[in-house]
N, C-alpha and C positions, 0 to 999 in steps of 0.2 A: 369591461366596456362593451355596451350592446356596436352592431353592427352602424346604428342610426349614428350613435354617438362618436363611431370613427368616424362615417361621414362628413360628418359636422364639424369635427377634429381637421378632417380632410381641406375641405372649404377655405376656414379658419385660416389654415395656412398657405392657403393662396392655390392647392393641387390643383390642377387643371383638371385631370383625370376624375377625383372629388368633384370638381365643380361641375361636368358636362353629366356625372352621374346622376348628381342631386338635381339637377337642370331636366334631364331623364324620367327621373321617380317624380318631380311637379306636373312634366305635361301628359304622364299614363293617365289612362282613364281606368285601369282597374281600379274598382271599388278602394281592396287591401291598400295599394300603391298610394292612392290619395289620404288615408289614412296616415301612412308611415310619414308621407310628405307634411302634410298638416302636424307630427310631432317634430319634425325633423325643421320645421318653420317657425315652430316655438323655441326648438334651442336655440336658432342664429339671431332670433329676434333683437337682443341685445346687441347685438352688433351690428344691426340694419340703420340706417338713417343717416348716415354721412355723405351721402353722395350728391351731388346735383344732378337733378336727372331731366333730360331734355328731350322732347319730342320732335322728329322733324319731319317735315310734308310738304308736298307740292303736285304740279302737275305731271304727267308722262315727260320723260325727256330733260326735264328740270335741271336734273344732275346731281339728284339727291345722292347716287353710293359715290361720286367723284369728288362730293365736297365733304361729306362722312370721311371719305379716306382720307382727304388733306389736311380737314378737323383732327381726326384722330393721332394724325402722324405729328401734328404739332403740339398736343396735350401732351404726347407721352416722349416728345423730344424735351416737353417741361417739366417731365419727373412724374406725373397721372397715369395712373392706370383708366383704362376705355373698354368698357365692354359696351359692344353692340349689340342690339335687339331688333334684327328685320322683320317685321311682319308680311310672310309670304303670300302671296295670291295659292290656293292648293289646289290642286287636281281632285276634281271631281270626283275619279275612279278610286284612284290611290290615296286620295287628302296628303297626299308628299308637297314637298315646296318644289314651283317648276321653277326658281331666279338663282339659285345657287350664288348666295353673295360673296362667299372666300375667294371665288373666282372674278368677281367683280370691283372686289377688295385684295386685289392679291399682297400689294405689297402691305398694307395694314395687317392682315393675316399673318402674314409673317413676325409682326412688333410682338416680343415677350412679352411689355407691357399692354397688349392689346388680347382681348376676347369679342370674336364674332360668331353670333348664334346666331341662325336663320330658324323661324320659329313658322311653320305651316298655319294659315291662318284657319282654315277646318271650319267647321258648317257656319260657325256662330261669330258677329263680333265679340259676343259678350266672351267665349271660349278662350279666344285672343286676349282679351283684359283679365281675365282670371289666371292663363298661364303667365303672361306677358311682368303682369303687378308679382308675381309670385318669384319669378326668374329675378326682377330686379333687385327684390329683396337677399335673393340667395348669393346674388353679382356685390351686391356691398357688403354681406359678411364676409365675403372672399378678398376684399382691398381694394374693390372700383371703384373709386374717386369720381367718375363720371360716366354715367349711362346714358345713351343715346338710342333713343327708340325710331325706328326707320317704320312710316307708315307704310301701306302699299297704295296710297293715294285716291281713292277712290270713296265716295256715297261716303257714310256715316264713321269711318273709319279715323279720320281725324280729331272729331268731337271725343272719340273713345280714346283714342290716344291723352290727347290734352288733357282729359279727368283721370290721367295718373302720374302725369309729371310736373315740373316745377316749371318748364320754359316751355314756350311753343314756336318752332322759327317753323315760317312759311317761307318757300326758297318758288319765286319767279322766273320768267323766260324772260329776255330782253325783245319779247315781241308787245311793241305799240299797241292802243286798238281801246275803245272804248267798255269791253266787255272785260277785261285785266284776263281775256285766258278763260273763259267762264269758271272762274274761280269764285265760288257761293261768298255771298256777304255773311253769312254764316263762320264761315272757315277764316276770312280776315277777322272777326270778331273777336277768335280765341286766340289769335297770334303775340305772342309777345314782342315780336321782331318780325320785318319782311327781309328777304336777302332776295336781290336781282343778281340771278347767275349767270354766268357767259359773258359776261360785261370783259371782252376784249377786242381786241384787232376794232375792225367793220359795224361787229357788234355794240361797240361804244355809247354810240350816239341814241341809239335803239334802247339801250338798260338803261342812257339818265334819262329818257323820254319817258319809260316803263316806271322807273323812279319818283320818278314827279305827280303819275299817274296816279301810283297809289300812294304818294303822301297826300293828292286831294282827296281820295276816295275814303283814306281815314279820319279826316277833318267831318265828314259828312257821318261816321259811327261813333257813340257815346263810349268815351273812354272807359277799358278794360278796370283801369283801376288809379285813384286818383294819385298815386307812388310812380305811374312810370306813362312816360308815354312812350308809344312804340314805334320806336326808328325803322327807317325804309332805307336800307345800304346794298350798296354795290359791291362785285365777287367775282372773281374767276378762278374755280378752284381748280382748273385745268393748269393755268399758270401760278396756283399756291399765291393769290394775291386777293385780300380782302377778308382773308380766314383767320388769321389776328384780331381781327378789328370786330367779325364774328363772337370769340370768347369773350374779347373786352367787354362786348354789349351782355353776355350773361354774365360774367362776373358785376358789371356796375346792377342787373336787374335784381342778382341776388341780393347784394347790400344794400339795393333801395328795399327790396320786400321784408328783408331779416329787422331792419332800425324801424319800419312800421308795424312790425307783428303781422303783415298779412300773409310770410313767409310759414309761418310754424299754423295760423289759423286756416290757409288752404291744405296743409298737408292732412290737419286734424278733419279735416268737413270730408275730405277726399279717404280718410280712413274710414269716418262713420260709413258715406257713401258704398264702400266697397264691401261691409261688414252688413249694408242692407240688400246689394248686387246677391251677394256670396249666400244671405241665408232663403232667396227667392228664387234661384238657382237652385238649391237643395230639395227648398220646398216642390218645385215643378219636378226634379227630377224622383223625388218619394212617390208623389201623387202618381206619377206614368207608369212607377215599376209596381205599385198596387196591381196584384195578381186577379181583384174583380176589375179595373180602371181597365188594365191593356186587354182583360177576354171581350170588354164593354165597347170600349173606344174604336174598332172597326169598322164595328156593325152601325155606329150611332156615327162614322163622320160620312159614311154610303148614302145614309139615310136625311143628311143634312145636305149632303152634294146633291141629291136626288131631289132635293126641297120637302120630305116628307116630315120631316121636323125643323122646328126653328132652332137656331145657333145655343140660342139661350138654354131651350128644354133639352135639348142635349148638354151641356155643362153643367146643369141643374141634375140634369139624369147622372153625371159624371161623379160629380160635388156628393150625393146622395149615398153612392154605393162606396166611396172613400170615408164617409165618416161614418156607414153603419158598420168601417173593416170586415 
C-alpha cells in the first residue's frame, strides 16, 4: 500500500491526524504536493458528496464564530459530525491567519464530533475557492455530514463562497437604518436565508425592526429560485435561541431543492464551473513559469507603466514568445 493510499485509508476512517495531513498536502503550493494531492482527491472521490454544505457571511461584529459555535454544538449534540472551514483574512508578511478560530470556538474545538480548520486566505480569492472546494471534499470522505464554510466578510468573498456550497445564510445586526448595514444587493441576492443576530434583551425591538426591513427589501429582488423563498428569522446565538429553527430552515431548503432536481443540477453547473476555474488557473500559472514569459514580462510591464507601449502589444509580445516555446 503506497503512502497516498494509507492516507486515504487514513481519512476514510475518520483519523484526525490523516485528515489535517491530507488537508496539509491540498493547500502546499509545491508543484509535487499538488500532484500527490490531485491523486490523493481521486481516491476519496467516491466517497465525497453526502454532506450539506453551507456557507455563512455577514457584516463585522455579526457574530458569525458565536452562532457557528452554537450551530455546530447543536448538530453534533444530534449525532453530525461539523467540520468547519474559516476563511482567514492573512498577513501580508507571513500569509498566516491573524483570527485564530479554535480560540474563538473554544468550546466547539473541543466536540469529538467537531473539526475546525482556519484556512489563510493568501493573495487570491480564487486560492481560497480552490483550497477551500478541495478541503471540503477531503472533510466528507472523512464522515462530515455538514460543512460550514465561515467567510471573512468582505468585497467579493461572499459571491466565492456561495459558488461552492448548497446554502447561503446571511446573518444581520439588529441595527435599524435604511441602508440594511450597507450590505450589497448583490450579497442579499445569493442568500438562501437572512438570520437577524443579537435579537435579545434591549436588542429585541431593534432585530424585528431589522426583520421587517429586509423582508421588504427582498420582495423588491427577483426570486433566487422559484422552490424556495428565502426566510428573514430571528437569533440569539449568545443565548443558544433561534439556532434550531436556523437547521430546520436548511433541512426544509434542502428537501425543497432535492424533490425539484435544482439540488443535484447546481452541484453539477458548480462542478463544471470549478473544473473551468481549475483548468484557467493552470493555464496562467504555465504561461508565467514559461522561462522566455518571466525573462520577458519585467521589462514589457516597466515599459507599459512608463506608457511606452500599449497593454495590448505587450500581451501580444507575451502571447508570441509562449507559443514560439
Amino acid at each position: 500500500m503506497t503512502i497516498l493510499h494509507e492516507l486515504a485509508a487514513g481519512v476514510r476512517a475518520g483519523n484526525i491526524r490523516a485528515l489535517a495531513k491530507a488537508i496539509t498536502l491540498v493547500e502546499s503550493r509545491n508543484l509535487d504536493h499538488s500532484l500527490a494531492a490531485t491523486t490523493l482527491l481521486d481516491d476519496l472521490l467516491p466517497d465525497t458528496g453526502n454532506a450539506i454544505r453551507i456557507g455563512i457571511s455577514g457584516v463585522p461584529g455579526a457574530g458569525k464564530s458565536t452562532f457557528i459555535e452554537a450551530f455546530g454544538l447543536l448538530l453534533t449534540g444530534r449525532g453530525h459530525k461539523v467540520a468547519v472551514l474559516a476563511v482567514d483574512p492573512s498577513s501580508q508578511r507571513s500569509g498566516g491567519s491573524i483570527l485564530g478560530d479554535k480560540t474563538r470556538m473554544e468550546e466547539l474545538s473541543r466536540d469529538e464530533r467537531a473539526f475546525i480548520r482556519p484556512s489563510p486566505a493568501g493573495d487570491t480569492l480564487g486560492g481560497v475557492a480552490r483550497k477551500t472546494r478541495e478541503t471540503m471534499l477531503i472533510c466528507e470522505a472523512a464522515g462530515y455530514d455538514v460543512i460550514v464554510v465561515e467567510t471573512v466578510g468582505v468585497g467579493q468573498s461572499e459571491i466565492t463562497v456561495a459558488s461552492m456550497v448548497d446554502f447561503f445564510l446571511l446573518l444581520q445586526l439588529p441595527n435599524a437604518g435604511d441602508e440594511l448595514q450597507g450590505i450589497k444587493r448583490g450579497v442579499m441576492e445569493i442568500a438562501d436565508a437572512i438570520l437577524v443576530n443579537k435579537a435579545e434583551g434591549e436588542y429585541r425591538p431593534r432585530a424585528e425592526l431589522a426583520r421587517q426591513q429586509c423582508v421588504n427589501a427582498l420582495h423588491m429582488l427577483a426570486p433566487k429560485s422559484p422552490h424556495w423563498q428565502v426566510p428573514v428569522l430571528l437569533c440569539s446565538a449568545l443565548q443558544r435561541e433561534g439556532v434550531a429553527e436556523a437547521w430546520d430552515t436548511v433541512e426544509a431548503f434542502r428537501t425543497a431543492m432535492q424533490q425539484s432536481g435544482e439540488f443535484a443540477r447546481k452541484r453539477a453547473l458548480q462542478n463544471s464551473d470549478w473544473m473551468w476555474t481549475l483548468l484557467m488557473d493552470d493555464l496562467k500559472e504555465t504561461f508565467l513559469r514559461h522561462p522566455k514569459v518571466e525573462a520577458l514580462l519585467p521589462q514589457l510591464q516597466e515599459s507599459v507603466a512608463a506608457g511606452a507601449t500599449t497593454p495590448g502589444a505587450a500581451a501580444r509580445r507575451l502571447l508570441e514568445v509562449f507559443r514560439r516555446g
